[in-house]
N, C-alpha and C positions, 0 to 999 in steps of 0.2 A: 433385456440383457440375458446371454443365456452362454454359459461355460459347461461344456460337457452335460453332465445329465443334471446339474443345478444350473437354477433360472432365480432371474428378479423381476420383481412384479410392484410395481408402486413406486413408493418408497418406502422400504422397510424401516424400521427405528425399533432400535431393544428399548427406547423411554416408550413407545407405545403398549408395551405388553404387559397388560395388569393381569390373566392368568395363566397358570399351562396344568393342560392335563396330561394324565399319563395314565393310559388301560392297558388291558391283555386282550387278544382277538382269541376265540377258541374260534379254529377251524376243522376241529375232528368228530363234528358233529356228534360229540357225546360230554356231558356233563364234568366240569373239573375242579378238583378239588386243592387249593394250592398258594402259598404265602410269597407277593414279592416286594422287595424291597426297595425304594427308590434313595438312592444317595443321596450329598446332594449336589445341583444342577451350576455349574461353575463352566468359564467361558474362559480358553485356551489362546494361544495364540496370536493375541492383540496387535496391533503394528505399533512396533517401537523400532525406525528406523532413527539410523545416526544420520545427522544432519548438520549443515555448517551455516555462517555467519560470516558474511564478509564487506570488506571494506575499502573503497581507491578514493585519496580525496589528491586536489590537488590545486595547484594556485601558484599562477605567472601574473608577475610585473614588469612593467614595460617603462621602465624610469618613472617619469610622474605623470604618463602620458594615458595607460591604462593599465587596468586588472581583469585577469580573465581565472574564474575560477569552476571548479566542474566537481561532482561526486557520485560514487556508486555506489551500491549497499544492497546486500539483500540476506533474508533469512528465510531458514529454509522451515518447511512446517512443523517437520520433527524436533526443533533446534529449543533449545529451553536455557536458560542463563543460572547460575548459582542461584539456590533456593527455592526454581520452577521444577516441579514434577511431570509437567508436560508441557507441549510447543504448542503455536497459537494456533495449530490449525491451518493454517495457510502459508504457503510462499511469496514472501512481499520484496517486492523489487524495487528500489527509489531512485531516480535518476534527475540530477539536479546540473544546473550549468548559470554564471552568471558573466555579466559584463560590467563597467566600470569605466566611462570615458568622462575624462576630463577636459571639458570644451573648452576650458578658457586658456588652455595652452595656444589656441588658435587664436586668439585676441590680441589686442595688442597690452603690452605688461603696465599699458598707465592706466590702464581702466580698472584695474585692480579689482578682478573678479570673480568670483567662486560659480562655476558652470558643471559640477556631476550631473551626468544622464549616464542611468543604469538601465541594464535590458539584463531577467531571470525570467527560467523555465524551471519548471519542476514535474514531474511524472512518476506518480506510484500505480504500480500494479501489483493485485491481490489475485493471488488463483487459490482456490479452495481446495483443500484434500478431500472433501465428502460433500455428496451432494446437500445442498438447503433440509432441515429436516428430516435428513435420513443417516442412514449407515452406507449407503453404497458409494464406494471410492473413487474416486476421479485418476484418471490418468492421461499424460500426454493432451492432446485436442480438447478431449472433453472438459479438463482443467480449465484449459483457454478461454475456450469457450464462455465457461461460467466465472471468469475473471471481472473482479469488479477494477475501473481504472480510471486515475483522476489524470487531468490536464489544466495547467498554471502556467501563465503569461503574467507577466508585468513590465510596466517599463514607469519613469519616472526620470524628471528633469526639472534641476534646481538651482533659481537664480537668487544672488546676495552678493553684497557689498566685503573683497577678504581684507580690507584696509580702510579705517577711517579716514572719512575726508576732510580736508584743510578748509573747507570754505562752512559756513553760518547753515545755506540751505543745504549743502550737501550730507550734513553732518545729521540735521533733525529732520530732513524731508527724505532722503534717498537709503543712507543706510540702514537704518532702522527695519526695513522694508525686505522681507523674502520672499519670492516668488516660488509655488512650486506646481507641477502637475503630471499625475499620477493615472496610469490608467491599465487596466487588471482585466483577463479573460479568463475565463474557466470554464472544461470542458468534463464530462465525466459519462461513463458505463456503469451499469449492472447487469444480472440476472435479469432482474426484476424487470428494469426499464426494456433493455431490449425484447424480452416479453411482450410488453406492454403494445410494442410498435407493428410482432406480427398480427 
């Protein structure tokens, strides 16, 4: 990376530097005699940008037939809460959505049934303000780039008795009894990993 007549080379890191020195060149090829003094060595300029936090939740029902709810969220790296001196570091982004069907409205009402089947998704994405280990800044694409990001499925559906039954067997063989089954994917990025793969 290279901006005008300053370049970056590695990854630089101010925790990597255990000393610094400081001389005088004489280039007037004659002998000098001469006291200088070094102050002392303090770092200006820091990024402390202002940053927001925000928030859309929301949530429809559909009589008693279904629920559909959804949320967005994200914070920003610079962004710090009462009693944080600084932000995490990163731009995180959560995007959440869920479902809610109630199958047994489709039944017939003497069967007297309890049928929710639920279907959620969830997705966070992390983009870093600085590279892994270093000091040099990330911006636009190359944030992207180096975004770590999860991916979440579920779904779930569950069978029970919502009314006891009037008969001997129905009562201590059928109600008693729930059914359920549940099943979960999960997908995810990194740095690291995508690395790994070239």
């Amino acid at each position: 990376l290279r901006v005008g007549d300053i370049a970056v080379r590695g990854n630089p890191s101010l925790r990597d530097i255990q000393e610094m020195s400081v001389g005088i060149r004489n280039t007037t090829g004659t002998p000098i005699n001469t006291v200088a003094w070094v102050d002392d060595i303090t770092l200006h300029g820091a990024w402390s940008d202002v940053d927001l936090a925000r928030r859309v939740s929301t949530s429809i029902e559909v009589v008693d037939l279904m629920t559909v709810t959804g949320d967005y969220r994200t914070i920003g790296a610079d962004f710090h809460g009462l009693g944080d001196r600084t932000g995490q570091g990163s731009t995180t982004t959560s995007l959440s959505s869920g479902l809610t069907l109630n199958v047994e409205k489709f039944t017939p009402q003497l069967w007297s049934l309890s049928l929710p089947a639920t279907l959620a998704w969830r997705r966070q994405v992390s983009e870093p303000r600085f590279t892994t280990n270093s000091d040099l800044r990330l911006e636009g694409d190359e944030a992207w780039e180096a975004r770590t990001q999860s991916d979440q499925w579920d779904t779930s559906v569950t069978w029970r008795r919502s009314r006891r039954s009037a008969g001997f067997l129905g009562r201590y063989f059928v109600d008693p009894w729930e059914l359920r089954h549940t099943y979960s994917l999960g997908r995810g990025r990194s740095p690291a990993y995508r690395d790994s793969l070239q």
